[in-house]
Each structure stands twice: as C-alpha cells, then as structure tokens.
N, C-alpha and C positions, 0 to 999 in steps of 0.2 A: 504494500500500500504506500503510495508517494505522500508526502507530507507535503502541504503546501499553505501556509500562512498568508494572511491577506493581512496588506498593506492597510489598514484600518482596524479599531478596536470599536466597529461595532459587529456584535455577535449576531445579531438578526441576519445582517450582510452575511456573515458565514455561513449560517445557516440556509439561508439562499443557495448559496452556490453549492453547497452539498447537494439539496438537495438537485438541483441542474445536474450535475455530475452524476447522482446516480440513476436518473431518467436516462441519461448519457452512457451508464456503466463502464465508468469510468471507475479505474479503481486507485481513488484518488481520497485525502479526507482533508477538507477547509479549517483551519484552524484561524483564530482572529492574531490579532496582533498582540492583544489581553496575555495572549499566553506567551508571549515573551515580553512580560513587564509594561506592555502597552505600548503604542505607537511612538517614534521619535518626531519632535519637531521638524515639521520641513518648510520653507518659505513656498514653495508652488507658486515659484515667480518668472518661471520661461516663457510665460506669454503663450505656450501651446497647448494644449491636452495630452499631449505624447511626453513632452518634457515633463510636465508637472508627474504627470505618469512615474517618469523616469526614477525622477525624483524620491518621490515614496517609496517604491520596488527598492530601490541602492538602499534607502538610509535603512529598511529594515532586512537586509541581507546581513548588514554589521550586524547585529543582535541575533543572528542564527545561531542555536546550542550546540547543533555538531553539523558536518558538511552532510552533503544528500539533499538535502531540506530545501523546496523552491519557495519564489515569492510573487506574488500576484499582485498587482497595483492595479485602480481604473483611475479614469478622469475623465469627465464628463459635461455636456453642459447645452445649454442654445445658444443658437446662432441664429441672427434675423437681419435678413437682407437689407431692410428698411434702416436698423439700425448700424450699416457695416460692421456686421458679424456680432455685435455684442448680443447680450451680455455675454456671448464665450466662455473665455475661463474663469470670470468673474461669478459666473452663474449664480452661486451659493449665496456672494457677498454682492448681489447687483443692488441693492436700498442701504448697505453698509452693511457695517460690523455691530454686534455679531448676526450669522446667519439667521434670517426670518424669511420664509418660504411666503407666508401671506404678503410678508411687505413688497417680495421683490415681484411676487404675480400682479400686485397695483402698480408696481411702478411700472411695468412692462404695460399693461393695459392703457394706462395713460400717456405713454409713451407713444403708442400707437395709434392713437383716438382719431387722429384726421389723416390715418393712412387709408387710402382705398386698396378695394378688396384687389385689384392685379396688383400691389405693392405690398404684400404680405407674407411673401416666401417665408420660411425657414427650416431649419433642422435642426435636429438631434445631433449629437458628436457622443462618441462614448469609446476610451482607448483602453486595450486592458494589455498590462505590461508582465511579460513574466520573466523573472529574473534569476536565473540560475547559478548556481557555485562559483561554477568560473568566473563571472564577473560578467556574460555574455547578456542579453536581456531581448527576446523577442516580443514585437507588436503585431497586436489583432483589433482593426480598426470596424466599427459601424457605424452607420447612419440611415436616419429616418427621416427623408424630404415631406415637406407638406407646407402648411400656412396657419395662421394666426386668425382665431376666431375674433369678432369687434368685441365680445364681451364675456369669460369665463363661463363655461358651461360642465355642469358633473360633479360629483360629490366623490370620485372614487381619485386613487392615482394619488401625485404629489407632487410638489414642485411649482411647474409648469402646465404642468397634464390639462388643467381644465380651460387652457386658453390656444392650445394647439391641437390643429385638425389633422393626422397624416394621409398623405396626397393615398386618393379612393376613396375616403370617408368623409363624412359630414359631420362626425359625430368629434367630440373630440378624446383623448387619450382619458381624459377622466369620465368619460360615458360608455367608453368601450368592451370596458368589464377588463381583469387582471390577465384573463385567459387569454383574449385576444390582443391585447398592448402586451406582451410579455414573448408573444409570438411574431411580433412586426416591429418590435422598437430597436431603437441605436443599441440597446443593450445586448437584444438578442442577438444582432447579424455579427457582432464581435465574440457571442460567447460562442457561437457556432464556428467562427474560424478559430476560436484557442481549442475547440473540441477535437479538431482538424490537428490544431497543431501539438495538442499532447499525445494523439495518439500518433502521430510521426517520432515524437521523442522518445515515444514507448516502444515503437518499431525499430528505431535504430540503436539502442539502448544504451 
C-alpha cells in the first residue's frame, strides 16, 4: 500500500481522496498532513496554481518520516474573463484576509453586475502536484469552461459553485447535485489524469 500525505491538514480532504482512490482501486491510503505535525507555512506566492502547487508538495516532502512516502499538493481556483483571469490564485483571499467564501461570492457578483451575458466566460483551474522522494514532482492539470450566472443560484456546493454555470448546463455547480459536479468539474478531469499517472508509476515500479 503506497502512502501518500496531502499537502493540507484538513482531514475531510483526505478522506475524499481515499475514498476516489478506492472507487479507482487504487491501492493507495491518503493521509493529511495532521499526521506529520500539521502543515508547514508556505507563502503560495508564484502567481500560478502549479507553482503554488509546487510549493506545498516540497515544503511537506521535508517533514517525511522515512523515504517511500509521496506527497500530493492541489491549487485551485476561478478564473473570469471579464475580470482578466482573477480572482485566480487569489480565489480563497478575493474580499481579503482571512478567507470568507460568502464574502468573496459578493464581491465577485458585484463585480460582475453590468457584464452582459457574451462577456461572462470563465473557468475552473484545479493543479494536483505529486511529489516524490527524489525531489522529482509530476503535474495533473483540469478545467471546467462555462460562465457566470447575473445572480447566485443553489444551496448545494461551495465556494463559487452557486454563481457558475458549466458550459451545457443552465443550472449552476450548486444546483447540480455533488454527483454530477464531482463528475464534470476542474477537480475531477485532474484527478483522473493523476489516476492515469499513479498507475504508470505503479507499472514501472
């Protein structure tokens, strides 16, 4: 069984990805970051999702107990056309510090408010970095193109979920239920190339 620690101490997140992995059968087990003393400080200041990525993955490979042991990093966030690319990797912190999920879905909304409907692109980003012994670190990128509703719609989802439509739907990410957003979002189309790329790792051994 591979050990593989994610770049983050929240355990819910681990939990997650276990369970991905074993729908995957993947014989792999998520551990948080909790269990090596908790995440270390990192500034997530490269300006991209891959760096920031990077970032995570390295700082918590130092704090690995013994060699073998990989580490998974993500970074994530929206991107909207209107605004050239923000909030990007700002995502978390787009209304300030500290992160408030409600505040930054207002300020995005008003943000928006006299964009017409052809001036509403955006997407999802979501990098997931996985970082091994040697020091080598592979990326597995996704994205979810679509648009921007004029007004939050959904009670389900988080974040952003209930102000973004993705292209084919009407509905947005917070009306589409966990099943169907979980199956079509920036998250999933990355976790499916890292499923790709651990069982090559597993193949060449």
């Amino acid at each position: 069984m591979q050990a593989i620690y994610l770049a983050s101490g929240n355990e819910h997140k681990a939990r997650e990805f276990q369970v991905l992995a074993e729908s995957a059968k993947l014989p792999v087990s998520f551990l948080s970051a909790q269990a090596l003393g908790g995440m270390p400080s990192v500034p997530e200041d490269t300006g991209t999702f891959a760096g920031n990525a990077r970032q995570k993955a390295q700082a918590l490979l130092t704090r690995l107990p013994a060699p073998g042991a990989w580490v998974l990093a993500d970074d994530s966030g929206l991107c909207v056309d209107a605004l050239g690319g923000a909030p990007g990797v700002d995502s978390a912190f787009y209304a300030g510090h500290p992160s408030d999920a409600a505040a930054n879905l207002t300020k995005l909304a008003l943000a928006m408010l006299d964009i017409p409907e052809g001036g509403r692109g955006a997407h999802f980003v979501c990098v997931l970095v996985l970082a091994l012994p040697d020091g080598s670190v592979r990326e597995f990128t996704g994205r979810c193109d679509g648009r921007l509703l004029h007004e939050p719609r959904g009670r389900g989802g988080f974040g952003y979920d209930p102000l973004f439509a993705p292209s084919g739907y009407d509905r947005s990410f917070a009306e589409l239920g966990d099943a169907l957003k979980n199956a079509i979002s920036h998250r999933a189309r990355a976790w499916e190339k890292l499923v790709q790329g651990l069982n090559d790792l597993r193949a060449h051994g």
